[in-house]
Steps between C-alpha positions, in 0.01 A plus 500: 500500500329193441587176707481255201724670232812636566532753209381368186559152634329267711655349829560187524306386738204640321631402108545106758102505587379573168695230375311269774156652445567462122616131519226457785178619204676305246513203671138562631347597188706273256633788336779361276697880500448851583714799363500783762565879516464775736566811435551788724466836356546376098803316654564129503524336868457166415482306164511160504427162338321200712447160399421432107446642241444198294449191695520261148845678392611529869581842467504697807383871613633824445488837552510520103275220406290610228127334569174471323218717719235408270159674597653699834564858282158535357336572900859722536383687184158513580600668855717764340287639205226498804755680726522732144111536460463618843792769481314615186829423297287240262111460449349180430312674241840573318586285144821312516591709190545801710767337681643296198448756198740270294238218518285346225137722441313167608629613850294833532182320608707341789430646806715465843203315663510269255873375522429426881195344482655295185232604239725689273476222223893533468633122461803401730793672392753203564305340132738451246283612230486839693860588507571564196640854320219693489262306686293630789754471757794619273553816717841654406787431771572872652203666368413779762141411649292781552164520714 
């Protein structure tokens, strides 16, 4: 049994010095807010709001505050189709189109390699001009993705 969570729950004495070591960094660091979880097992122990979310609006922290992450998913990515390469579950090698068959021809040339070293010549897909019906990002909601 584990001497910090009782169940799927942590104590309160421990759930009482993460809330002081989380204040503590904030206040060191001028962090304005931090949104927290810890999990145990796939199971929430702790999920909780600190600080701000928005210092201009005053809006505070939560558990459920939706925020922007901007470039922190592309080294997540990168990790997990690496994690993919090595398992032999993906090759570099591969074109994107064997993993998106629904995609535009002008994908086949587009290797793996080249989406994480950002020389696939695909523009951003948040453009405007891009998302439109039967653009090259107009992928069908609920297709089934093959690869």
């Amino acid at each position: 049994m584990s001497p910090w969570i009782d169940g799927y729950r942590l104590k309160s004495s421990v759930s009482d010095a993460i809330d002081t070591y989380v204040f503590a960094e904030m206040s060191r660091q001028r962090i304005p807010g931090v949104a927290l979880g810890i999990y145990k097992n796939g199971s929430i122990v702790l999920a909780k709001g600190y600080g701000k979310a928005n210092i201009e609006l005053n809006v505070p922290m939560t558990a459920d505050s939706v925020l922007q992450s901007g470039s922190v998913g592309k080294s997540f990515t990168a990790t997990a189709i690496m994690m993919l390469v090595e398992r032999g579950n993906v090759n570099l090698d591969d074109s994107i189109s064997d993993y998106f068959p629904e995609g535009p021809d002008s994908w086949q040339a587009i290797k793996i390699a080249n989406l994480l070293s950002h020389t696939s010549g695909l523009a951003a897909y948040d453009n405007p001009e891009l998302q439109v019906t039967d653009g090259p990002f107009d992928i069908t909601v609920g297709a089934s993705f093959t690869g």
